[in-house]
C-alpha positions, 0 to 999 in steps of 0.5 A: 676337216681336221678337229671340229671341236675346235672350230670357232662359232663366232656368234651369239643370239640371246632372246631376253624379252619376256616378261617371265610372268611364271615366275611373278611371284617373286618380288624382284621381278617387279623391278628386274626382268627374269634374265637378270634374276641373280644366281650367287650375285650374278645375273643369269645372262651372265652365265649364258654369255660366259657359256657362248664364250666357251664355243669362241663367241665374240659378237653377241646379238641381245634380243630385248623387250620387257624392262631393256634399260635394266639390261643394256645398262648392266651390259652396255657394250659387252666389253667387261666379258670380252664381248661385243654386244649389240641390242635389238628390241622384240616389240611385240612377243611373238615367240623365240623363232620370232626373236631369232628371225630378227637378226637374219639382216645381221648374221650371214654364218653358224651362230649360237642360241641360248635363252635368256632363262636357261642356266647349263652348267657344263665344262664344255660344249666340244661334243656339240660343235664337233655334231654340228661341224661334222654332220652338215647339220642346221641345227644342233640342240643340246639334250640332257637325260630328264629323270622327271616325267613331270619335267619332261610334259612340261617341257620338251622331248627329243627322240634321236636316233643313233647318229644323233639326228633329232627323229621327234621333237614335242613341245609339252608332250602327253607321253614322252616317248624318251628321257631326252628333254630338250634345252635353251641351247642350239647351234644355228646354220643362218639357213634357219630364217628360211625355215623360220619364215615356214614356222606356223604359228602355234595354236596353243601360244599365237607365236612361233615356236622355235620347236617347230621350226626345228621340227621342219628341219627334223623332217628335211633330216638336217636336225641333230642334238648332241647331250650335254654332260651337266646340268640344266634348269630353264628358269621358269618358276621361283622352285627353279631358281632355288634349284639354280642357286642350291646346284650352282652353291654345291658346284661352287665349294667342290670345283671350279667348274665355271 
């Protein structure tokens, strides 16, 4: 198949519409949604776009809602990143698996998925696609080793085994049965709106949870996570984005990592 790390996913989807109500103590989420929350001046869809850059995205399919025009107007085409950008409106917050559904019309090959609030820093993405393009997966989910049991019950574990195939997947465990903590980010086979449409929805939140739509291609064994040499921080509260911010202001003055 010759060198997988080097095949091209062309396409991106950036689920960007909530309204981030954990972090609303903060007074600038008054005026801008969460995703445009600066980070060293820039907003944090801006390093999830130069993140789907780095694994060859060229067309990216921004999932909007909460304050859009704050959005569309900072992004516009895409054309300042070298991206073609086009827009689609979440109505109704019916969760992430929801958002991604919404550009099944659109996408008919492998894309990526990262959230609108995740902030990964990482030189390269070689390792996931490389999972992705070898094992016939659909879908991979980058990982990275949580030293939090904390982080973990609030977040999200995965348990792989040694091929890297997701075992288990839980969403806000009450005992993690791994350090593994699951990130905003995945590789996507476009099979995934089949098994979007089979996703519950969740007691807990009445929406459909990316998380159990990859526990569904878990039990079919067609789920993998591949962990990211680097550093995450899903943006959810007013102590990660300064946790964002003091990361981004060391990596900033050592290397030139973005």
């Amino acid at each position: 198949m010759g060198d997988e790390s080097m095949k091209k996913i062309k396409v991106g989807v950036i689920p960007a519409a909530g309204k981030g109500n954990r972090i609303s103590e903060l007074p600038l989420t008054r005026i801008l949604p969460k995703p445009m929350l600066p980070i060293l001046n820039r907003p944090i869809l801006e390093y999830v776009i130069e993140n789907m850059k780095k694994v060859g995205v060229e067309t990216v399919y921004m999932i909007v809602g909460h304050k859009k025009e704050l959005i569309k107007e900072y992004f516009r085409d895409g054309s300042e990143w070298n991206v073609d950008i086009s827009y689609i409106e979440q109505k109704e917050l019916k969760g992430i698996a929801h958002a991604v559904g919404l550009t099944r019309e659109y996408i008919d090959e492998p894309f990526m998925v990262i959230l609108g609030d995740d902030l990964t820093i990482t030189d390269s993405f070689n390792n996931f696609v490389e999972i992705f393009w070898k094992t016939g997966a659909y879908v991979v989910e980058g990982v990275v080793s949580e030293n939090s049991l904390e982080v973990l019950k609030r977040t999200c574990y995965v348990l792989l085994d040694n091929n890297n195939k997701i075992i288990e997947i839980v969403e806000k465990p009450t005992q993690p049965k791994s350090n593994l903590r699951g990130i905003g980010v995945y590789l996507f086979d476009p099979i995934v709106f089949e098994y979007i449409d089979r996703t519950p929805i969740s007691a807990k939140r009445g929406e459909k949870e990316i998380t159990d739509t990859i526990g569904l291609m878990a039990k079919d064994g067609k789920a993998y996570g591949a962990i990211i040499n680097g550093v995450n921080i899903n943006i959810n509260t007013l102590d990660d984005l300064m946790s964002a911010i003091r990361i981004l202001l060391k990596i900033d003055t050592e290397s030139d990592i973005l």
